[in-house]
N, C-alpha and C positions, 0 to 999 in steps of 0.2 A: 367493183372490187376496191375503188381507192378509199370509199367509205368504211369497211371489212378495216383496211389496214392501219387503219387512224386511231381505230377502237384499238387496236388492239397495241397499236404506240401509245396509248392514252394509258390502257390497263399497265402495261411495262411499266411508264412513268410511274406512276401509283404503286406499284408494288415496289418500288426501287425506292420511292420518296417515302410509303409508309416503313420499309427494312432501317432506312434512315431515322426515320423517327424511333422508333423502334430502342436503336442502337444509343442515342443520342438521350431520349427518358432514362436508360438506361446508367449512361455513365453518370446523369444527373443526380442520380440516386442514389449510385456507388459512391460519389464526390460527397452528397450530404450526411452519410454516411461514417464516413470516412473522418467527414470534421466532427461529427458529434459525437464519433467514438475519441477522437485528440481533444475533442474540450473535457469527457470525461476522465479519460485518461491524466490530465493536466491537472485534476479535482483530485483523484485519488493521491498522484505523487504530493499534492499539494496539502494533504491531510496527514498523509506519508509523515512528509519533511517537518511538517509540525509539531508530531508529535516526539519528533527526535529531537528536533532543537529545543523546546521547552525540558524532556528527560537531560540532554545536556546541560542545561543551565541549572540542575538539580547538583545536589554532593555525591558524590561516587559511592557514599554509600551509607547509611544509617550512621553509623560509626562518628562518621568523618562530617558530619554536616554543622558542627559546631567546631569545625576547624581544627580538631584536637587528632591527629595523626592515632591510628590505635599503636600499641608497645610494640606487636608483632604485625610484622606485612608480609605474607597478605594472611597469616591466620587470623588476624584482627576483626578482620572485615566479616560482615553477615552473614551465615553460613548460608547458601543456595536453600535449603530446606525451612529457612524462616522466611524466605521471599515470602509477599501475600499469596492467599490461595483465592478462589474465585468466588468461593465463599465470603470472604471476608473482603475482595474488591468490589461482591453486590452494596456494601454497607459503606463506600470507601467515595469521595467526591478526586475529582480530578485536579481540583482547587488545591487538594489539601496536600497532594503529593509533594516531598519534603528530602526522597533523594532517587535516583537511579532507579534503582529498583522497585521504586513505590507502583513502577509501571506495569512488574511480574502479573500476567495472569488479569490484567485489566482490561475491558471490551467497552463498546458501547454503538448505538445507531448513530450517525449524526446525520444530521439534513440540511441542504445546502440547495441552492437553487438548480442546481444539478440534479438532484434525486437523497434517495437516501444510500449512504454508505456503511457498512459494517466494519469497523475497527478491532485490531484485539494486537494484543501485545504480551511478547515471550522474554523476559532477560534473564540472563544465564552467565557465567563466566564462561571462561574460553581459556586453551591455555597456546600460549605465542608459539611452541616450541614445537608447536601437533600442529600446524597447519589453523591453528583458532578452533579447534576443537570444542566442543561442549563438555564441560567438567565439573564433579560435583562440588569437588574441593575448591577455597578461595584461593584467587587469582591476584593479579593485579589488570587484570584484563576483563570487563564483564561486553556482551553482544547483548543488542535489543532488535530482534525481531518486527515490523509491523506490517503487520499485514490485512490491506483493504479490500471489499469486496463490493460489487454492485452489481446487483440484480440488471441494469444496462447494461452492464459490459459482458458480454456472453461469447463462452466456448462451447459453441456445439448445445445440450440439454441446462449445463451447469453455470455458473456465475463466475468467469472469471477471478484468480487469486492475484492478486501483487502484492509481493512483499519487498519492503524496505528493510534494511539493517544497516549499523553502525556499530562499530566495535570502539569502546572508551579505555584510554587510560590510564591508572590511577596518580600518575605521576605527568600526565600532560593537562593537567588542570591548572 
């Protein structure tokens, strides 16, 4: 029987060492994981913040890009309904954008050693006094939405959304 009970301290070991390994592949995976979804992660803000800071370094608004204040503020300013339409951002380079708004309604793939990312961007006025509200009338307050997508980053069936925003205004320039 001492040989009976050796086997069967042997099999225990084994199943206890292979539960370990088991558990151990396991967190390996969750940890690699983990990192590749924070370097993506880190790609998308970093696409994010890009597009915001280059829109900020733009004029506040068609108007105003030749430094010349319009008579009326904010009725001066571009009305919400002449922002670009998505029609006229397929015909549009990113090069050529010239103020704030030139960002309305503009999308594009980019590809990065990451994967590829889907971009799009929404600018809008807001108004200060409603919480930043979306408004059709001009402001002196316009929002830019952006928001990134990657086919990596996944909720469940669909592709995870992040959106970035920033709120501008036309007197903190």
């Amino acid at each position: 029987m001492i040989g009976f009970s050796e086997v069967l301290q042997t099999m225990a070991a084994m199943l206890i060492f292979s539960m370990i390994l088991i558990n151990a592949n396991y967190m390996i995976q969750r940890n690699s994981t983990m990192q590749i979804e924070g370097e993506l992660e880190q790609e998308v803000i970093s696409l994010g913040q890009e597009i915001i800071e280059e829109a900020r370094a733009k004029s506040f608004d068609i108007i105003t890009q030749h430094k010349m204040p319009p008579t009326i503020i904010p009725g001066g300013f571009t009305h919400s309904s002449l922002f670009p339409t998505e029609e006229e951002q397929e015909l549009r380079k990113r090069s050529d954008f010239t103020a704030f708004e030139d960002y309305h309604n503009w999308s594009e793939i980019i590809t990065t050693p990451h994967g590829d990312f889907s971009i799009g961007v929404e600018v809008y006025y807001v108004d200060d006094e409603n919480n930043f509200a979306k408004v059709e009338t001009q402001t002196t307050f316009k929002k830019i939405d952006v928001t990134v997508k990657s086919e990596f980053l996944r909720g469940g069936d669909e592709p995870r959304t992040y959106q970035l925003e920033f709120i501008r205004n036309y007197y903190a320039e």
